[in-house]
Structure formats: C-alpha cells, structure tokens
C-alpha positions as CSV (number, residue, x, y, z in Angstrom):
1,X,82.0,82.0,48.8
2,X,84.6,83.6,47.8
3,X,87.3,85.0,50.1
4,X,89.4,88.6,49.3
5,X,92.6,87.9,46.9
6,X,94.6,90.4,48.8
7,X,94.1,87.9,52.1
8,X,95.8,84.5,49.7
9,X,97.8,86.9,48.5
10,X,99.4,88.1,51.5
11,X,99.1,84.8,53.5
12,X,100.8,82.7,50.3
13,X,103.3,85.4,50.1
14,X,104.3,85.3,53.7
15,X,104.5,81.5,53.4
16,X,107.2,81.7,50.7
17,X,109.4,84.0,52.5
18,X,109.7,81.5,54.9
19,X,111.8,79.4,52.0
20,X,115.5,79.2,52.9
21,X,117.6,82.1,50.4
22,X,118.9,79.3,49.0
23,X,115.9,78.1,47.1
24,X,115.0,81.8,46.3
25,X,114.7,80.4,42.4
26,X,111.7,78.4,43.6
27,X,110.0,80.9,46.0
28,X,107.9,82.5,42.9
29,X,106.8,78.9,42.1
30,X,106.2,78.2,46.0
31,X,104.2,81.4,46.3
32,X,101.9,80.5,43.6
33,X,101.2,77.0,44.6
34,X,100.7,77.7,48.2
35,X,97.8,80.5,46.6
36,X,96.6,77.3,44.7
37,X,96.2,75.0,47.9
38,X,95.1,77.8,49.9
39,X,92.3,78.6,47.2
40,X,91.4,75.3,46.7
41,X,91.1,74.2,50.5
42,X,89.2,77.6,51.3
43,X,86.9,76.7,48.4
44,X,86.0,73.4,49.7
45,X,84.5,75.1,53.5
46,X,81.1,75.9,53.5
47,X,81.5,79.6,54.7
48,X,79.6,82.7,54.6
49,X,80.7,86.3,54.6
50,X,80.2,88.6,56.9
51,X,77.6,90.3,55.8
52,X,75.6,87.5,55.3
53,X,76.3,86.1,58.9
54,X,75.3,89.7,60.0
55,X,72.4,89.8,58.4
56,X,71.1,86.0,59.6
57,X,72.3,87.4,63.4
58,X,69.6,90.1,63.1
59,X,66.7,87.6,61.6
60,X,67.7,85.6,64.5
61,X,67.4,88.6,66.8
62,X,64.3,89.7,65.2
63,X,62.4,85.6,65.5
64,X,63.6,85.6,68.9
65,X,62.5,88.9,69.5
66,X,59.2,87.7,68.2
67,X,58.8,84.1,69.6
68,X,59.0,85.9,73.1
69,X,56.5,88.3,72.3
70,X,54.1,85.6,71.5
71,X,55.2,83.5,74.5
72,X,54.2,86.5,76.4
73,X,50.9,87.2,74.9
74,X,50.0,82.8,75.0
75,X,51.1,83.4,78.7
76,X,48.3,86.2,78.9
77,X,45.6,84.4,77.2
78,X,45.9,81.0,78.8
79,X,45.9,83.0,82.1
80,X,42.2,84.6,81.0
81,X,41.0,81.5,79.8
C-alpha cells in the first residue's frame, strides 16, 4: 500500500523541527532519514486504503444483508415442512 507523500512529508518534517537550533546543520539530514524509517516501517504493515476498506464494508453489508434474507426464508420453509 502505499501511503500519501505529503503525510511523511509533513510528519518527517515536523519531527525535525523538534531538533535543538543548535544542530540546525543536521535537521535536513534528520528530516530525510526520519521520511526513510517512517517509509520503511509504514511499508512493512499490512494496510489497506480507504477505499478499499470501504468497499469490503459494503460486501460485508451486502453478505450480511443476504445471509439474513436466507435465514429468513430457511426459517419459512422449515416452518411449512
């Protein structure tokens, strides 16, 4: 999966500034090894996007949906029999 730059970006960027002023000289080279580890440990999750989770909710909905409707009508026939 892969996550939005802008979001490493940010969060490696925000990291960096909290570096001391008097290691400014290193803060570039902090910022782009904290977007390294942060890649490479959001790399090794086993996520999904949104979308895809969204659209796995609504199958779920839907089977659920469905299993009742055919718990109902099982319910109905067993009854006649």
């Amino acid at each position: 999966m892969a996550f939005d730059p802008r979001i490493i970006d940010d969060l490696a960027r925000r990291l960096a500034g909290t570096v001391p002023e008097s290691v400014v000289a290193l803060r570039r080279d902090l910022e782009q090894n904290f977007k390294g580890v942060l890649q490479g440990g959001l790399a090794k999750l086993d996520l999904v996007t949104r979308e895809e989770f969204d659209v796995q909710a609504a199958v779920l909905k839907r089977t659920r949906e469905r299993l009742a409707a055919l718990e109902k009508r099982l319910a109905q026939l067993e009854g006649k029999g």
